[in-house]
C-alpha positions as CSV (number, residue, x, y, z in Angstrom):
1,X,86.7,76.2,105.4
2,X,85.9,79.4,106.9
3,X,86.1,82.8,105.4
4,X,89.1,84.9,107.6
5,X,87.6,87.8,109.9
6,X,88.1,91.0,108.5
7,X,87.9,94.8,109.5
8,X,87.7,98.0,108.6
9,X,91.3,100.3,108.7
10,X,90.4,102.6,111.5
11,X,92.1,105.8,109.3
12,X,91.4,104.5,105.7
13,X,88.3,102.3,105.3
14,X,90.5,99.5,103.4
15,X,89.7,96.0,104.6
16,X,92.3,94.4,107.0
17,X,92.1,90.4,108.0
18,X,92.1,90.0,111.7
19,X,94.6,87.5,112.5
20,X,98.5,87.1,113.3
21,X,99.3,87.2,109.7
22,X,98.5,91.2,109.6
23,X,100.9,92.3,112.2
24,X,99.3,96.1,112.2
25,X,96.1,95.3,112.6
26,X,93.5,96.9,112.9
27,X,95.2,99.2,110.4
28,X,96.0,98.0,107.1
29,X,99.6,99.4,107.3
30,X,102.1,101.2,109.6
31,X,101.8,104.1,107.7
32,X,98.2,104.5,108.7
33,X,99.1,103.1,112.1
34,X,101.3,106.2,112.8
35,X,98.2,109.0,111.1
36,X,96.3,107.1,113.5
37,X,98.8,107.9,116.5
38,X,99.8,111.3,114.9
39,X,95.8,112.1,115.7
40,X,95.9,110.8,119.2
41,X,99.6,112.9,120.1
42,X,97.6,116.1,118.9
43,X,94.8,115.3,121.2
44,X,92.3,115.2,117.9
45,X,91.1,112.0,120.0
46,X,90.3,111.7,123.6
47,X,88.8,109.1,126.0
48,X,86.2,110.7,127.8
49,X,86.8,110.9,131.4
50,X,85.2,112.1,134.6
51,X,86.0,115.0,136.4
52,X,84.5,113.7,139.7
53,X,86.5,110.7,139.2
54,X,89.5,113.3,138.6
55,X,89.0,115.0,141.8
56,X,88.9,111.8,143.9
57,X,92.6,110.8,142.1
58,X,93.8,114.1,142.5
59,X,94.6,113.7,146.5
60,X,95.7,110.2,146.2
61,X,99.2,110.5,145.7
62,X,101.9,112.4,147.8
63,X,103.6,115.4,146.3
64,X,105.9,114.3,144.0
65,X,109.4,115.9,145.4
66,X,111.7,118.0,142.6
């Protein structure tokens, strides 16, 4: 028998077992879940992005009407 996958808890370190039996994986709880989201809301985190891609996008669409 196989030992289960396991990961690190993106906010704490602790070890979390990949698999449908840890439902907030990759974190090892929902209270780490939401520090986790908490950092993303307050923009402490951010996907890199391209700001020729940006201007190509920004055209795209019609004015959005108020």
């Amino acid at each position: 028998m196989s030992q289960p996958v396991t990961v690190e808890c993106p906010t704490c370190g602790a070890p979390v077992e990949w698999g449908p039996q840890s439902p907030n994986r990759p974190f090892c709880s929902e209270r780490c879940k939401l520090i986790d989201l908490g950092a993303w809301a307050a923009e402490a985190h951010a996907i890199p992005g391209d700001d020729q891609e940006d201007d190509v996008f920004s055209g795209s669409l019609p004015p959005r009407e108020h």
